[in-house]
py3Dmol code that shows the C-alpha trace and the ligand (Angstrom):
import py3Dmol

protein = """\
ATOM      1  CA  UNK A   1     123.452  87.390  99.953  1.00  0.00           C
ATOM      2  CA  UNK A   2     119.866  86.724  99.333  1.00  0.00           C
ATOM      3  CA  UNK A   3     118.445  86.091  95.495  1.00  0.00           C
ATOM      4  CA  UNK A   4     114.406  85.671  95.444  1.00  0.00           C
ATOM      5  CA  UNK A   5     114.117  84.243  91.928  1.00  0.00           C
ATOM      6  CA  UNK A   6     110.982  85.102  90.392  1.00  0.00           C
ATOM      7  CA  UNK A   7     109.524  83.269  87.507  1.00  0.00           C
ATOM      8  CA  UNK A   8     107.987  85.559  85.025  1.00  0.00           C
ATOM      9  CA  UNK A   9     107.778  88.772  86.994  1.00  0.00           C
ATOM     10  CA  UNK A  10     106.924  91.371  84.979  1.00  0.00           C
ATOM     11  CA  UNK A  11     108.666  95.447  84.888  1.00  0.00           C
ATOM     12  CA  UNK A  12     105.258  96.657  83.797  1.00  0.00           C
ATOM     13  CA  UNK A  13     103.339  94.859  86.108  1.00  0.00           C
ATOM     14  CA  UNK A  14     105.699  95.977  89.304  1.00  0.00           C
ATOM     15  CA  UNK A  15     105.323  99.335  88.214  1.00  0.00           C
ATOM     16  CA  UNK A  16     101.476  99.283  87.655  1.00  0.00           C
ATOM     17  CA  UNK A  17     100.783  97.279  91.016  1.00  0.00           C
ATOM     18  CA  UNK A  18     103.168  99.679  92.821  1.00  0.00           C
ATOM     19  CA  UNK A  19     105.753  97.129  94.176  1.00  0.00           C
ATOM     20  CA  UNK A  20     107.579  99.546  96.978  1.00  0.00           C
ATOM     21  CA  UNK A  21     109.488  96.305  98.123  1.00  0.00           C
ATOM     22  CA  UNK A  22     110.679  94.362  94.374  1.00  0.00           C
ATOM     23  CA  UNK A  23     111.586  97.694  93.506  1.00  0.00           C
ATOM     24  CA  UNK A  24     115.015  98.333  95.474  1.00  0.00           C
ATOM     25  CA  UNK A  25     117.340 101.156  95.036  1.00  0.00           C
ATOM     26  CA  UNK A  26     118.205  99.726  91.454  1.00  0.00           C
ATOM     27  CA  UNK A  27     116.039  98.130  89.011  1.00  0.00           C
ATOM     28  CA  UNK A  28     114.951  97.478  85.550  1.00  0.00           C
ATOM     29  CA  UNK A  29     114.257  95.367  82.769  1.00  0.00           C
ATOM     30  CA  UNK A  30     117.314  92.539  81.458  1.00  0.00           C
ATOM     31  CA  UNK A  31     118.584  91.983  78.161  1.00  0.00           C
ATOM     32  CA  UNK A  32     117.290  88.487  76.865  1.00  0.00           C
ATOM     33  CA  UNK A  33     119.499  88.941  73.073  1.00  0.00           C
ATOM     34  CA  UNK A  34     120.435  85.982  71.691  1.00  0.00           C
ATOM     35  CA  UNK A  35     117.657  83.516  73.005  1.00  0.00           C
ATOM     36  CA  UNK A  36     115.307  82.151  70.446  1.00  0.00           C
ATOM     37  CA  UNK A  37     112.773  81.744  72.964  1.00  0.00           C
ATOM     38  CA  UNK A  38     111.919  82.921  76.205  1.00  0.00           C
ATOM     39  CA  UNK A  39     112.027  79.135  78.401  1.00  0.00           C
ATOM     40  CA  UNK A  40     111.874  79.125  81.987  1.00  0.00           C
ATOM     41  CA  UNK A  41     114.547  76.177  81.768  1.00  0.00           C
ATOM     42  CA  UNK A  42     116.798  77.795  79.906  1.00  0.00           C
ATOM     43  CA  UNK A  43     116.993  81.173  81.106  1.00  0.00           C
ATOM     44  CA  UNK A  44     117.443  80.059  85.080  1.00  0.00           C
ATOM     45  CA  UNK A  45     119.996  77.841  83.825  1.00  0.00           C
ATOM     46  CA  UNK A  46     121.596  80.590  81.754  1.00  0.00           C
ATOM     47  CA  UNK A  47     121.236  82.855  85.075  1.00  0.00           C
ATOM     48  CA  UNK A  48     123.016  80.119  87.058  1.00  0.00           C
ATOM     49  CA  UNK A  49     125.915  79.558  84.492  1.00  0.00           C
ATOM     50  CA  UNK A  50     126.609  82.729  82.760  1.00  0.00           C
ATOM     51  CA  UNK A  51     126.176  80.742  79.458  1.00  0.00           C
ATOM     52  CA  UNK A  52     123.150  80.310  76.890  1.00  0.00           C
ATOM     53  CA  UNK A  53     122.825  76.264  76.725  1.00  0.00           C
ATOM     54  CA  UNK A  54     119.200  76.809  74.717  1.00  0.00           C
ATOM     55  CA  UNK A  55     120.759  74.890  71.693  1.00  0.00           C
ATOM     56  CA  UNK A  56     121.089  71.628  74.602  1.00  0.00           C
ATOM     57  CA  UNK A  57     118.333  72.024  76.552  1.00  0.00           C
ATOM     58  CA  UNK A  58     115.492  69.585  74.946  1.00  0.00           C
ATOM     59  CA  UNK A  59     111.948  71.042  74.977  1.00  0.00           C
ATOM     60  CA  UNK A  60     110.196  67.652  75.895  1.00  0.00           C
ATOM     61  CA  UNK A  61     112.683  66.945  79.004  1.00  0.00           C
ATOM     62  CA  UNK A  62     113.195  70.382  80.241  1.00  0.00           C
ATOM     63  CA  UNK A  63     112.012  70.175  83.289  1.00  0.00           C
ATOM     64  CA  UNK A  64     114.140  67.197  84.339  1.00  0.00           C
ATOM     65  CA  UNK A  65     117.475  69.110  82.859  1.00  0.00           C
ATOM     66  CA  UNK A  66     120.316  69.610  85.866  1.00  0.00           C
ATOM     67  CA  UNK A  67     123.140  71.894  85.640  1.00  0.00           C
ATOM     68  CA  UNK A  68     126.118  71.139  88.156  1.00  0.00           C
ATOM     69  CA  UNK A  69     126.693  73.265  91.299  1.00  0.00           C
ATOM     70  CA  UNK A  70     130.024  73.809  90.036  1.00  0.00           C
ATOM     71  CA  UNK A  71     129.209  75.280  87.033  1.00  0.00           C
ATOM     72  CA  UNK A  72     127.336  77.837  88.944  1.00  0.00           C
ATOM     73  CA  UNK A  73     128.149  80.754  91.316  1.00  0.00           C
ATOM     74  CA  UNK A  74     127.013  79.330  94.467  1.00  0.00           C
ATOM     75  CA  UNK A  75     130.504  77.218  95.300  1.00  0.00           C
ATOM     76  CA  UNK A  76     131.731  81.095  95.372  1.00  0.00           C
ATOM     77  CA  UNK A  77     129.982  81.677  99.142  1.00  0.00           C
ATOM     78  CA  UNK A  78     131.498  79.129 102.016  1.00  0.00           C
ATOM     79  CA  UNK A  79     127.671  77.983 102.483  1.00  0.00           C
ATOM     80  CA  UNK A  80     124.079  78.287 100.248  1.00  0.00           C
ATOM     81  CA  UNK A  81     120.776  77.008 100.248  1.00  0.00           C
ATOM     82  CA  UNK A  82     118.516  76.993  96.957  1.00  0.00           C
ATOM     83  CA  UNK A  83     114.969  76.142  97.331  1.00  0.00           C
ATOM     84  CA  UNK A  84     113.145  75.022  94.311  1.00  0.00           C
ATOM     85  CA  UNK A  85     115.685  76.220  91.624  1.00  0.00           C
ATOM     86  CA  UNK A  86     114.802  75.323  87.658  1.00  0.00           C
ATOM     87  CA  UNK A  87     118.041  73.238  86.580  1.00  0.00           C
ATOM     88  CA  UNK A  88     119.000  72.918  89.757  1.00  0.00           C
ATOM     89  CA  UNK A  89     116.979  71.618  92.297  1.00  0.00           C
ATOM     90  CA  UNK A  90     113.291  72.111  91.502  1.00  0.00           C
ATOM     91  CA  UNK A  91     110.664  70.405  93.208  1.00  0.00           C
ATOM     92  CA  UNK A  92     110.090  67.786  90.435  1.00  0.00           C
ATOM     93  CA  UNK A  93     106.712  66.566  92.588  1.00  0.00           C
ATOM     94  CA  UNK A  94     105.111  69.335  93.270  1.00  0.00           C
ATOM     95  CA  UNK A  95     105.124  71.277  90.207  1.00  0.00           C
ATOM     96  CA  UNK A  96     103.918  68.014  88.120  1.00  0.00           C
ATOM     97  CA  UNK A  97     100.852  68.091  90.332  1.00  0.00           C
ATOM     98  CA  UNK A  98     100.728  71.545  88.517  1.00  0.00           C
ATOM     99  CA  UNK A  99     101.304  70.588  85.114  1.00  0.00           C
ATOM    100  CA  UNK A 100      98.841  67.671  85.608  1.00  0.00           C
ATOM    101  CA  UNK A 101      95.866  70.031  86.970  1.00  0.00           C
ATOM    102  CA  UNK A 102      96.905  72.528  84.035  1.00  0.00           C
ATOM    103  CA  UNK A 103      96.303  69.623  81.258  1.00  0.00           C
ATOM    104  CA  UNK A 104      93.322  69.185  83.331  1.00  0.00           C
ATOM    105  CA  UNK A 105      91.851  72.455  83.066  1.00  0.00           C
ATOM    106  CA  UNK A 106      92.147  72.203  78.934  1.00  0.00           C
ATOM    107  CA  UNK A 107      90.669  68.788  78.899  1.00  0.00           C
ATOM    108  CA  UNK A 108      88.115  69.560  81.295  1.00  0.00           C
ATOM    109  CA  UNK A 109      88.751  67.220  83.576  1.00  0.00           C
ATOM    110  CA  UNK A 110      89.935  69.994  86.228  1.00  0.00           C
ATOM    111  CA  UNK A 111      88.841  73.332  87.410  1.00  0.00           C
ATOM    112  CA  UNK A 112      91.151  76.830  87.222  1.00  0.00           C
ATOM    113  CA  UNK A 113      90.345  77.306  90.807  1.00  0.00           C
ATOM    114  CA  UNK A 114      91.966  73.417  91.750  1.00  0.00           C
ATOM    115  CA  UNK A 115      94.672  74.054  89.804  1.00  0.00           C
ATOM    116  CA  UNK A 116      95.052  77.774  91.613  1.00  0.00           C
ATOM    117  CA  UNK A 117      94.819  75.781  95.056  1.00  0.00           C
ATOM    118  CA  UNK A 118      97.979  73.512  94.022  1.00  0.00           C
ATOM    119  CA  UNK A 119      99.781  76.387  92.858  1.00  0.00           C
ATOM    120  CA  UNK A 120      99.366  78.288  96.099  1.00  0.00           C
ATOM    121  CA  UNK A 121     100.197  75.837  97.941  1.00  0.00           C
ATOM    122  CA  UNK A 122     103.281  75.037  96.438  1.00  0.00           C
ATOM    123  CA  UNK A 123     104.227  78.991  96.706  1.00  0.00           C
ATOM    124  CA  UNK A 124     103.153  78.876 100.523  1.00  0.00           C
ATOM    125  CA  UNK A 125     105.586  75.962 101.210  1.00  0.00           C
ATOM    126  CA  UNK A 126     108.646  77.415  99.219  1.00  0.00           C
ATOM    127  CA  UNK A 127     107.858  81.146 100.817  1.00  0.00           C
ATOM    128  CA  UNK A 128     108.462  78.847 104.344  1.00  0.00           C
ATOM    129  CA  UNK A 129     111.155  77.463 103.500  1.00  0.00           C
ATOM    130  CA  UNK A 130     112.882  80.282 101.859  1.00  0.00           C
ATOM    131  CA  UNK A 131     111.823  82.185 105.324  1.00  0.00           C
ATOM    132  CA  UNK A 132     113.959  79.399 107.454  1.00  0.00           C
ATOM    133  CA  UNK A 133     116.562  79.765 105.633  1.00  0.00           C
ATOM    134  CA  UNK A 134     117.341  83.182 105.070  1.00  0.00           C
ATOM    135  CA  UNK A 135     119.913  84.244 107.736  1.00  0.00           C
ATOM    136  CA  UNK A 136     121.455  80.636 108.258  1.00  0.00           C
ATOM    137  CA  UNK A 137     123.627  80.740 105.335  1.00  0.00           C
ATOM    138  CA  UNK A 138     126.314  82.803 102.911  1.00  0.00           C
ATOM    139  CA  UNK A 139     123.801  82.800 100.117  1.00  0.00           C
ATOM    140  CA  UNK A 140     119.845  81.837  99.936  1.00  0.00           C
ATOM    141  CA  UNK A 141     118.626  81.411  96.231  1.00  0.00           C
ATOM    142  CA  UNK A 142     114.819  81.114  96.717  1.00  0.00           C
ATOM    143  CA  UNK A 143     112.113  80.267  93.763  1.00  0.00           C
ATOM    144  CA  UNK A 144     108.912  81.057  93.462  1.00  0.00           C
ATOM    145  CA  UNK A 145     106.436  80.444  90.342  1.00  0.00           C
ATOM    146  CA  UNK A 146     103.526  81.834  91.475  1.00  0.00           C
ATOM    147  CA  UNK A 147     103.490  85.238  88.875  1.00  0.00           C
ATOM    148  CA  UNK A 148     104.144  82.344  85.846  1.00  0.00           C
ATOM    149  CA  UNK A 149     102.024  79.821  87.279  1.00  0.00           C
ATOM    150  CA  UNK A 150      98.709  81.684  87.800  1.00  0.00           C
ATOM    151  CA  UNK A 151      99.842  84.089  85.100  1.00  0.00           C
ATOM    152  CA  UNK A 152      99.197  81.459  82.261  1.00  0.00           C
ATOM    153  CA  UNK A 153      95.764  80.792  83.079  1.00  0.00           C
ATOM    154  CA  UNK A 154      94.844  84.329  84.548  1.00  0.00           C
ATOM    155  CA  UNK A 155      97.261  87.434  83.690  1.00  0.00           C
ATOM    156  CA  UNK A 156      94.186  89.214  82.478  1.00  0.00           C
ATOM    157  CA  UNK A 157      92.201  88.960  85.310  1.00  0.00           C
ATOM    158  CA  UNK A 158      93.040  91.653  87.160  1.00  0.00           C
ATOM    159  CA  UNK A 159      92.172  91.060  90.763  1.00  0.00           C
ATOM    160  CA  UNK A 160      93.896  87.503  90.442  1.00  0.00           C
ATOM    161  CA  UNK A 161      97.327  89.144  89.217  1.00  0.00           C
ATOM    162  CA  UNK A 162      97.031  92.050  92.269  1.00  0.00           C
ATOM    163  CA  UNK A 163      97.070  89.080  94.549  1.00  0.00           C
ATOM    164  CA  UNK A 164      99.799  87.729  93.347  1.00  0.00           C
ATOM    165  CA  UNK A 165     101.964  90.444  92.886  1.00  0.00           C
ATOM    166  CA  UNK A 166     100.907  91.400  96.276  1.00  0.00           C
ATOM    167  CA  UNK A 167     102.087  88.481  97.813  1.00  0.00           C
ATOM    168  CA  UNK A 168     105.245  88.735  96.203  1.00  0.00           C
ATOM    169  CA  UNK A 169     105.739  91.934  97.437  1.00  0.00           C
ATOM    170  CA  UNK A 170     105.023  90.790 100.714  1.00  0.00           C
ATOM    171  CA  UNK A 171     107.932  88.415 100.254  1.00  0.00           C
ATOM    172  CA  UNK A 172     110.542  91.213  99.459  1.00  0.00           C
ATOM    173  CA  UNK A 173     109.755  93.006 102.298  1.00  0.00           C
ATOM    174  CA  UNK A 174     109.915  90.032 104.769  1.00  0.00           C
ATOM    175  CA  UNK A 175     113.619  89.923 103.718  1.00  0.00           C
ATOM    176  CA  UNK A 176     114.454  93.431 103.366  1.00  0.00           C
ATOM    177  CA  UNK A 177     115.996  93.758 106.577  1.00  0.00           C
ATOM    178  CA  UNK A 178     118.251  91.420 106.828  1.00  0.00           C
ATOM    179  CA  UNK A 179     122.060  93.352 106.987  1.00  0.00           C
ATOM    180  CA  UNK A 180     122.354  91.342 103.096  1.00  0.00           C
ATOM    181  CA  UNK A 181     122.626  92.282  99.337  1.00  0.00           C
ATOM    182  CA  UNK A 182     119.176  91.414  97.797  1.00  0.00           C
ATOM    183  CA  UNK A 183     118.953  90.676  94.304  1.00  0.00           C
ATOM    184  CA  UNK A 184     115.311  89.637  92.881  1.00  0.00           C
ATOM    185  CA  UNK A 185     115.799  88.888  89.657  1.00  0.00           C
ATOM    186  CA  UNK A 186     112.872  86.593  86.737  1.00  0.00           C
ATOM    187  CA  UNK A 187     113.628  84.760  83.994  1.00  0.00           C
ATOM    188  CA  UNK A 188     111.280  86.470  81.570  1.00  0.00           C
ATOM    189  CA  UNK A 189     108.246  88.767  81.844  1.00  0.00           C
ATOM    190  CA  UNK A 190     104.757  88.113  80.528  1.00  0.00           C
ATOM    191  CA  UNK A 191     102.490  89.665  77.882  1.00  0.00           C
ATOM    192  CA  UNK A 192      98.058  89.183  78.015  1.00  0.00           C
ATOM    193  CA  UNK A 193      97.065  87.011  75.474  1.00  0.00           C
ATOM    194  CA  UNK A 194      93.105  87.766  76.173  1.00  0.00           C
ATOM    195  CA  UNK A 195      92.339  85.840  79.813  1.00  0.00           C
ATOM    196  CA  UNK A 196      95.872  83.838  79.500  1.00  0.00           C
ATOM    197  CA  UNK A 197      99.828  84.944  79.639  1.00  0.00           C
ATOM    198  CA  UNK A 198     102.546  84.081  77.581  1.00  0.00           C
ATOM    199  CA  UNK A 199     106.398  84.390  78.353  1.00  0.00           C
ATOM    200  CA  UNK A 200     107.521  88.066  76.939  1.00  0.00           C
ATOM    201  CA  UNK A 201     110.972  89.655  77.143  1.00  0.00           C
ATOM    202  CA  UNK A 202     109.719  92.092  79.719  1.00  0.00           C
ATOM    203  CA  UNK A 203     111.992  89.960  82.850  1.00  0.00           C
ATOM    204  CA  UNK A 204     113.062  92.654  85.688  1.00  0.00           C
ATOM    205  CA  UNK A 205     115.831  92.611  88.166  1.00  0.00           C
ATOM    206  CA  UNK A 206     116.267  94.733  91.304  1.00  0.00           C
ATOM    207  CA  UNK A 207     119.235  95.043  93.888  1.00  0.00           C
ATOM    208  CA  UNK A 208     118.979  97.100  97.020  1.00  0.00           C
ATOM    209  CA  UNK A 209     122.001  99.125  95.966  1.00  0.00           C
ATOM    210  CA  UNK A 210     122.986 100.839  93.335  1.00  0.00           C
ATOM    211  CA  UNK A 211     125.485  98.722  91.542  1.00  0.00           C
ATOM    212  CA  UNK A 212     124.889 100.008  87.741  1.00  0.00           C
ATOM    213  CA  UNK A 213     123.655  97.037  86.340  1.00  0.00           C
ATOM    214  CA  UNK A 214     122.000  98.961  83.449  1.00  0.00           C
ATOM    215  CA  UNK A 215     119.755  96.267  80.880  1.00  0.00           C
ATOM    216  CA  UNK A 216     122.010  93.572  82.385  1.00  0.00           C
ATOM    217  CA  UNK A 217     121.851  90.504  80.241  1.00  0.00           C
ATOM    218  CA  UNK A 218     120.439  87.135  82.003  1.00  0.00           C
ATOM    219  CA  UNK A 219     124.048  85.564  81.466  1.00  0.00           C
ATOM    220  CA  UNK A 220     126.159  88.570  83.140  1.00  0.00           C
ATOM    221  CA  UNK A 221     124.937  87.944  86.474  1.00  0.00           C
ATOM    222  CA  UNK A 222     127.061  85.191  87.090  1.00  0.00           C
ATOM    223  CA  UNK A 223     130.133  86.774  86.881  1.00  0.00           C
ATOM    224  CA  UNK A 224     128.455  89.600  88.701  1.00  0.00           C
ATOM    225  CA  UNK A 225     127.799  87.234  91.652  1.00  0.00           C
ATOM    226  CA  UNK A 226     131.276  85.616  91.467  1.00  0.00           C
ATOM    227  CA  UNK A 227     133.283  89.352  91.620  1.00  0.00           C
ATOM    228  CA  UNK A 228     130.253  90.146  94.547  1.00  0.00           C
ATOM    229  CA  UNK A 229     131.494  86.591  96.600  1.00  0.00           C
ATOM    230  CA  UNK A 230     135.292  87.262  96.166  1.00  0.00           C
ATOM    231  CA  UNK A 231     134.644  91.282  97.255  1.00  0.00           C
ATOM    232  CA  UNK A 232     132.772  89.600 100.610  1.00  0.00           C
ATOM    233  CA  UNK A 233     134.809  86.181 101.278  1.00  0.00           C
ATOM    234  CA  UNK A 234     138.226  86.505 100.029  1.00  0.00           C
ATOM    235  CA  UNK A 235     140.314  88.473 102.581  1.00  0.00           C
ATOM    236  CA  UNK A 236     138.782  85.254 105.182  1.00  0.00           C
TER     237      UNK A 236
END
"""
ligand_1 = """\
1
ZN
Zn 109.519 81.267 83.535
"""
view = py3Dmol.view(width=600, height=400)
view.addModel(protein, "pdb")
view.setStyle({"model": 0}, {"cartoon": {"style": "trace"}})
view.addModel(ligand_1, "xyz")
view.setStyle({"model": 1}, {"stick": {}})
view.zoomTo()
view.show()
């Protein structure tokens, strides 16, 4: 089982950029009802547990907020890897270097195109490790921010967001072919606000078969992953 977890990655936008590869043989938009808010946090942690935990998850420590393995799907496979995962094991480093550059570029004390750099990067050095580990275990859970990250400074600049989405395509193809169930899946989707993104409800899921999903909510996948495990592990 692969999952390439994709922050922000927009249904419209895969459409209009022609994504052959993040759209598989099912996909569509998810059902975000019942969320006040559309936060990265709590929607990848909502993802991971089957449950909405907005009403606990603090808005100034967020980003530092761990759910437990075991309150997740992934004990369900024999063996997974998850690189970079909000909640779960994000990259705490790197993506401050982000956040840093970001207050940077609206104090003026950075440039868009430094803060870019960081943000590729980053996305480079997750796409490598996702890469090595694909193959070597049950499940690989990959994240990548790279649609969120340049999104807020840039979704309206149009050659910026082809690049992107681009790359991420790129991604889903690299995988494809592995004998495995794929399931991309983002948090939220995002809406132009002039040069700049915001989060929108627009979030898009895809699984190279057709397994009838249909507007799944963010917190059904969970047990959809669970009943997908015991289907592939429990008669071993
Ligand atoms: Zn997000």
């Amino acid at each position: 089982m692969i999952i390439l977890a994709i922050d922000a990655l927009d249904l419209k936008q895969v459409e209009r950029f022609n994504c052959h590869h993040l759209m598989q043989h099912e996909y569509g938009v998810t059902d975000l009802t019942g969320f006040k808010q559309e936060r990265t946090v709590v929607l990848w942690a909502a993802f991971l547990t089957g449950n909405n935990l907005e009403a606990e998850i603090p808005v100034e420590t967020q980003w530092t907020y761990r759910v437990h393995p075991e309150q997740t799907f992934l004990p369900c496979f024999p063996t997974y890897k998850t690189i970079d995962v909000p909640a779960l094991s994000y990259n705490q480093e790197a993506h401050a270097e982000e956040r840093r550059l970001l207050k940077g570029v609206f104090d003026g004390t950075a440039t868009i195109k430094a803060y870019d750099a960081v943000v590729w990067r980053n996305h480079e050095e997750n796409k490598e490790a996702f890469f090595k580990a694909v193959g070597r275990f049950d499940l690989v859970m990959g994240y990548f921010n790279l649609a969120d990250a340049i999104g807020h400074l840039s979704f309206g600049i149009n050659d910026k967001l082809a690049a992107v989405y681009a790359d991420l395509d790129c991604v889903a193809e690299a995988v494809k072919d592995f004998d495995d169930a794929l399931l991309i899946i983002s948090d939220h989707g995002m809406r132009a606000i002039g040069r700049y993104g915001d989060h929108s409800r627009n979030g898009f899921y895809s699984f190279n078969r057709d397994v009838g999903l249909r507007r799944p909510k963010i917190t059904s996948f969970n047990a959809f992953l669970r009943r997908l495990a015991e289907d592939e592990y429990a008669a071993n």
